[in-house]
C-alpha positions, -999 to +999 in steps of 0.1 A: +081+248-376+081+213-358+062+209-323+092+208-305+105+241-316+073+258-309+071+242-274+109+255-271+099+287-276+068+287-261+092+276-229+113+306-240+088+334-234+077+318-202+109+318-187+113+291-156+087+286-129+082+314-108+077+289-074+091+249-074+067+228-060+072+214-025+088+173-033+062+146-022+075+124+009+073+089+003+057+063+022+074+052+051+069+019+068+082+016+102+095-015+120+061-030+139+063-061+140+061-083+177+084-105+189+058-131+174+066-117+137+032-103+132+026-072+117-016-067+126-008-035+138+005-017+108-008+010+096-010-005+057-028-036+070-054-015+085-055+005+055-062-022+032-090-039+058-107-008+058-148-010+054-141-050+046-149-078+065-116-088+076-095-075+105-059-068+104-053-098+130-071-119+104-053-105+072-020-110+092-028-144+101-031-151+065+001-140+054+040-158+053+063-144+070+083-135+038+049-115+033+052-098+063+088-091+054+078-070+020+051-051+040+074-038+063+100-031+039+076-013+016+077-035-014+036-035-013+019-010-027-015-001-008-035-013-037-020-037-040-030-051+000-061-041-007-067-064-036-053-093-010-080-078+014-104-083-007-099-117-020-091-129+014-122-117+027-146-132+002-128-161+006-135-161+048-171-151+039-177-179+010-161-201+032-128-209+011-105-198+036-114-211+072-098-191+104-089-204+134-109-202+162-101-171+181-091-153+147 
């Protein structure tokens, strides 16, 4: 007897799932931005800043606006921000990447 035929019957003598699990809701990424186009406030921002030293503000003043764009459509994944969190702030704190004043 081949595995699939035992797992067939195996699913047989089970029957179905007594309960379906609840589906998971995605992740939903409202609208935030200001009129200025900057997105400091949102929630995946200050997510990904998160115990690093790097604000939002400062993360969103490192980003394009086409950046900004994906975020807010969702096309970032939070890991994926917080790998750019990262990098950007070793790079403030090695003194690659200079802010400007007031940032």
């Amino acid at each position: 007897m081949s595995y699939l035929d035992r797992l067939k019957g195996e699913l047989a003598e089970k029957g179905p799932p007594k309960e379906l699990t609840k589906p998971t809701k995605g992740t939903f990424v409202s609208n935030v931005s200001t009129p200025s186009g900057h997105i400091s406030e949102n929630h995946l921002l200050i997510k990904a800043c998160d115990g690093l030293d790097i604000t939002p503000e400062q993360f969103d003043s490192l980003l394009t606006q086409e950046d900004r764009n994906l975020i807010i459509a969702g096309k970032f994944e939070d890991i994926t921000l917080r790998a750019y969190a990262e990098s950007f702030a070793e790079g403030i704190a090695s003194g690659r990447i200079r802010l400007f004043k007031g940032q």
